[in-house]
N, C-alpha and C positions, 0 to 999 in steps of 0.2 A: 466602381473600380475595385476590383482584388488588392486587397492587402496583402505586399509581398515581403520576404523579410524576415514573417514570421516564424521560430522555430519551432522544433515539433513539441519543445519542453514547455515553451510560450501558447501554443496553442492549446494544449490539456491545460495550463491554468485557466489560460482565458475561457475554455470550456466547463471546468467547474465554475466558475465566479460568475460568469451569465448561465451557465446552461445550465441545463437537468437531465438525470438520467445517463452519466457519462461510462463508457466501459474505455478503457486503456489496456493495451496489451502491448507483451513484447516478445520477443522469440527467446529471448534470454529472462533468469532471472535475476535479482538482487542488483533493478538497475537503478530501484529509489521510487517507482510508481507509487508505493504503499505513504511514501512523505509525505505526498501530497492533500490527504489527510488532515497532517499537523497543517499546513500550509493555510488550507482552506478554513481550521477551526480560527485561526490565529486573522485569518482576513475577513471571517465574516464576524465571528464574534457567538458563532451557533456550537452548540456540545457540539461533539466526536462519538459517534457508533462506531467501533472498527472492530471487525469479525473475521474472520481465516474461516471458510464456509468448509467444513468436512463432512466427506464423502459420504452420505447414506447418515448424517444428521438428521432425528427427526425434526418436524417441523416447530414443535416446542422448544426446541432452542434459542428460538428466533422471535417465534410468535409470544412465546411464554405459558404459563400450565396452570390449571384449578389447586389452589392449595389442599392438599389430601387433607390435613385438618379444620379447614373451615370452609365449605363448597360454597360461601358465597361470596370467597374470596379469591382474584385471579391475581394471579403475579406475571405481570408486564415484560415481556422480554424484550432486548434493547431494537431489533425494528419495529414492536409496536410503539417505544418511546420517542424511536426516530421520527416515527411517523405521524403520533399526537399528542401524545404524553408529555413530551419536555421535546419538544421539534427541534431537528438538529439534522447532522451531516450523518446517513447512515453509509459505509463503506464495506466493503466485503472483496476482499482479498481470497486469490484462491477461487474464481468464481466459477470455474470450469469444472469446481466438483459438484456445482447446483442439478448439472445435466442429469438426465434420467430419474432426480429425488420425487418425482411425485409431485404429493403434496407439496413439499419445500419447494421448486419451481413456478409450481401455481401459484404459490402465496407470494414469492417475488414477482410473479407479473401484477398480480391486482395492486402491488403497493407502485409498481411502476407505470401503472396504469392509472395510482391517483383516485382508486374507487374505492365508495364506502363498503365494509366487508363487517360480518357478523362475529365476533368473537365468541370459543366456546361455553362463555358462560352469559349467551344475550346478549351482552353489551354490544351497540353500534360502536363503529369507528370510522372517522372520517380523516384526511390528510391536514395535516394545519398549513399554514402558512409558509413557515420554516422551514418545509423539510427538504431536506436535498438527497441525492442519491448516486451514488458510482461504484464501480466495480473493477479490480484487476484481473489478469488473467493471461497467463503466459501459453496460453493454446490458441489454436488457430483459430480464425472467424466459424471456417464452417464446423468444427464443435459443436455450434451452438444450433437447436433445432430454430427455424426461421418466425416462430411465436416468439421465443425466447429472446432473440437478436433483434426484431423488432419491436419491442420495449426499449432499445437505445438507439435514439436517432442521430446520438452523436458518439464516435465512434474513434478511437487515437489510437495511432502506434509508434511507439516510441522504441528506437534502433541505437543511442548513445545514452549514457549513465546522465542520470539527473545532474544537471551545473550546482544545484544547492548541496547537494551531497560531496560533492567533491570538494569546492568549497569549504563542507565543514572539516573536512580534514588537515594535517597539517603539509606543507607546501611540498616537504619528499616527497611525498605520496599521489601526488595529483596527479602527474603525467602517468604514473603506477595504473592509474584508475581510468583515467580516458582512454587507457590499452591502447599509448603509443609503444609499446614494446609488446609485439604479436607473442613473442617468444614466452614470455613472464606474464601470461594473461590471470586475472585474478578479481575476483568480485569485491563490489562493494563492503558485504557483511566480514569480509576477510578481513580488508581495512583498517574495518573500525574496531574489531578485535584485537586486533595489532597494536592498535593506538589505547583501546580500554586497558592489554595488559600493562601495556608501557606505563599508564599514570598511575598503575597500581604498583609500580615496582619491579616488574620483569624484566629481568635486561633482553637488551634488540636480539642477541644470540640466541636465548632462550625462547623466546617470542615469537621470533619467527622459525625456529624448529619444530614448537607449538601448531603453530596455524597453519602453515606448508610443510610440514617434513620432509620429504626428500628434497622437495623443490628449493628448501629454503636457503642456500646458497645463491641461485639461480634469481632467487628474488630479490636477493641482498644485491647482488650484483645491478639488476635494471634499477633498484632504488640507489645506487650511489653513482650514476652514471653520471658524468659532470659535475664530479665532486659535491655532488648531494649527499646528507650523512642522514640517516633512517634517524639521530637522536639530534634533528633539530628542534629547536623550542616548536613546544606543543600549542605554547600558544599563539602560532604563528595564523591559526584560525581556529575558534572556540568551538567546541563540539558540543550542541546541545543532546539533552537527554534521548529525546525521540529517534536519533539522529542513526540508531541499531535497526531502526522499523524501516525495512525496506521492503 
C-alpha cells in the first residue's frame, strides 16, 4: 500500500535518513534545502561535509592536493574525508555548477557510484560505512547530463519553504515567510537577517530599510497585518546558529 499523507519536506527527510545518493531541487531559492544538512548531522550522529560546488573548481578542492613540500604527503579534502577518512554526510550545495567540470563531475560519479578509486599519490580509497551523500540545486532535472542524473536514484522537489525554517523564526514573520501575502514576497535569508539585525540592536525602521529598501514599508505593512508588531519577543521561537544556511 502507498503511504499517503506524506509531505514533500517529509519525504526528502525520510530520504536522507534511509536513502543514499539524494539530489533536492527547487525552482526557487533560499527555501531551507541546504538545513537539511544540520538536520541530518544532528539525526544521525555522522560529521557534516557541506560545500557550495563552484563553477570551473578544480577538482583538488574536493579530492584534496600533494603537499608541495613533502610529496609524500597528501592532504585529504573534505569528500575524500566524507568518504573514508572520517565518514560522514558529504553535501554539496549549488550542484548544478558540477555540469561540464570535467574531471570535478567524474570524480563525483565514482564517489556516488561507491567504487574504489586511485588517489594522486597511490593510495587506494575505498567508501566506509558511514558515508552518505546529497546534493542541492535550484536548476532543472534536465541540466544534468543522464550519467550524471543517474548517480541519484532518489530524487525531491521541494515547492514551499522548509517548516523547520520557518519555525525558527519569530511568530510575525511566519506567514511573512509561507508567502501568504503574494504582494510582499520575500525569502527566507531576508528573514533571518531581519531577526539577526534586531537582536543585535537595529531598530525594526532601520532594519528593514536595511534588507528591502524601497520595499520596506510594503513589508512593514504585510508583517503588521492583524495587529502583529515586527518587535514581538524574539523568543517566541529560538533561532539556532545554522539557521542563515539555507
Amino acid at each position: 500500500m502507498i503511504v499517503k499523507g506524506m509531505s514533500e519536506w517529509d519525504r526528502a527527510r525520510a530520504a536522507l535518513k534511509h536513502g543514499n545518493n539524494v539530489l533536492l531541487r527547487s525552482d526557487k531559492p533560499a527555501l531551507g534545502k541546504s538545513m537539511l544538512g544540520d538536520w541530518l548531522k544532528a539525526e544521525t550522529g555522522l560529521p557534516l561535509y557541506a560545500l557550495a560546488v563552484a563553477a570551473e573548481a578544480p577538482v583538488q578542492e574536493y579530492r584534496g592536493w600533494q603537499s608541495i613540500h613533502d610529496a609524500s604527503k597528501f592532504n585529504y579534502g573534505p569528500a575524500v574525508q566524507a568518504y573514508c577518512k572520517n565518514p560522514g554526510v558529504l553535501q554539496l550545495d549549488e550542484f548544478d555548477n558540477i555540469v561540464g567540470s570535467g574531471d570535478v563531475e567524474m570524480f563525483f560519479r565514482l564517489l556516488a557510484d561507491r567504487r574504489e578509486f586511485i588517489l594522486p599519490n597511490g593510495e587506494r580509497v575505498a567508501p566506509a560505512s558511514g558515508f552518505r551523500f546529497f546534493a542541492t540545486t535550484n536548476a532543472s532535472w534536465d541540466h544534468f547530463s543522464e550519467p550524471l542524473l543517474s548517480r541519484f536514484p532518489i530524487r525531491v522537489e521541494v515547492t514551499q519553504p522548509n517548516p523547520a525554517a520557518i519555525a525558527a523564526l519569530p511568530a510575525s514573520l511566519r506567514k511573512l515567510a509561507c508567502g501568504s501575502n503574494s504582494a510582499a514576497e520575500v525569502d527566507l535569508r531576508q528573514l533571518f537577517e531581519l531577526v539577526r539585525m534586531r537582536e543585535q540592536g537595529v531598530s525594526d525602521d532601520e532594519s528593514l530599510v536595511i534588507v528591502f529598501g524601497e520595499r520596506a514599508q510594503q513589508i512593514a505593512d504585510a508583517i503588521t497585518i492583524g495587529g502583529e508588531e515586527i518587535n514581538e519577543a524574539s523568543n517566541d521561537a529560538s533561532i539556532d546558529e545554522s539557521s542563515d544556511e539555507l
